[in-house]
N, C-alpha and C positions, 0 to 999 in steps of 0.2 A: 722667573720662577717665584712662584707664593712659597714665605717661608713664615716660619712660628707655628704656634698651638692654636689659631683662632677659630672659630667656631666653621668656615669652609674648608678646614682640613678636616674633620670629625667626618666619620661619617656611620651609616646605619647600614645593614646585610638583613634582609626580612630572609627566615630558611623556612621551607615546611617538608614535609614528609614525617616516616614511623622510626622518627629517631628521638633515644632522651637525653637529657643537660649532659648526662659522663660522654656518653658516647658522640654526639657533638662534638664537646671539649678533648677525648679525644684523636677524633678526627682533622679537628682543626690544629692541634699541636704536633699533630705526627704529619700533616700534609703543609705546615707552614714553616716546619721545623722551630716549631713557638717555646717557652719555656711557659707551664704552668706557674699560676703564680697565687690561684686561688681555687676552690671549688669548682666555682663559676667564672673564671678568668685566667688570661696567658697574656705574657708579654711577646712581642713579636714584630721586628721593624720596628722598633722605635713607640711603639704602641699598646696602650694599655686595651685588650680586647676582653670586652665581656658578653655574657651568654645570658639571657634572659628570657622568660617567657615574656609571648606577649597576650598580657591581658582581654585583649582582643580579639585573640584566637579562636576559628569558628572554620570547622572541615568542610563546612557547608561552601560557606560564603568565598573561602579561598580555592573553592571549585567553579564554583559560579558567577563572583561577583566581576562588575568589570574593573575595579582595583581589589584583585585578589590577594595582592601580596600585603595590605591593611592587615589580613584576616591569619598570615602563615602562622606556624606554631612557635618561633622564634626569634627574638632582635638580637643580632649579631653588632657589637656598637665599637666600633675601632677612635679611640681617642690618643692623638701623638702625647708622648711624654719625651720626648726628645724637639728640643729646641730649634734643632736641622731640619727637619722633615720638612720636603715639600710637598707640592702636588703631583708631579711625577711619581714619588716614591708612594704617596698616597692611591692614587689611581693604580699601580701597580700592585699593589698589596689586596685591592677590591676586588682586580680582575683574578688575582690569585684565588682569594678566598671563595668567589661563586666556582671558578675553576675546580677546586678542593671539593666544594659540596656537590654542586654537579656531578662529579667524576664518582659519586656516591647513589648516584639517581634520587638527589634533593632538590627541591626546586631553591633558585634565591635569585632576587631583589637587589641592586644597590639604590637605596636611595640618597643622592651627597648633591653640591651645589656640582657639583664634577660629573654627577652620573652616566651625563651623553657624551663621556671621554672612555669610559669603559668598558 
């Protein structure tokens, strides 16, 4: 097992659909059992999670394009603050959160060094 903070534990959730940053955040705190920690951020699993737009963002292109999750309406960015976390508990946490959004009829994305474990 990989353990610490390095940069292949981090990883990235692209979400899209007609949802905004509160209601995201609280969806994601009520479906991960997370504790809010900011506006735009919950702690959760050992993990500092933030909510972002992404600048990138284009309704068009994340209907059409053939990397449409480039284009979704937001980065979901799970980074460990706890020293223990592996990649099990990582990859665990990933499938949760698309699970959580999913189960909302939002599309999402993991992108991680992990992703084809997901």
């Amino acid at each position: 097992m990989v353990t610490g903070t390095g940069p292949t534990l981090q990883f990235l959730t692209m979400v899209d659909g007609s949802i905004d940053e509160g209601g995201l955040h609280e969806l994601l705190a009520r479906g991960l059992s997370a504790t809010p920690y900011r506006r735009n951020s919950l702690h959760a699993r050992g993990n500092l999670i933030e909510i972002q737009p992404n600048e990138e963002a284009d309704a068009e292109l994340a209907r059409t394009d053939e990397d449409d999750f480039l284009y979704f309406r937001w980065r979901v960015e799970a980074t460990p603050t706890d020293r223990t976390i592996g990649e099990a508990e990582q990859i665990a946490l990933a499938r949760d959160i698309v699970r959580v959004v999913q189960a909302d009829r939002l599309r999402a994305i993991v992108c991680a060094a992990f992703e084809d474990k997901v």
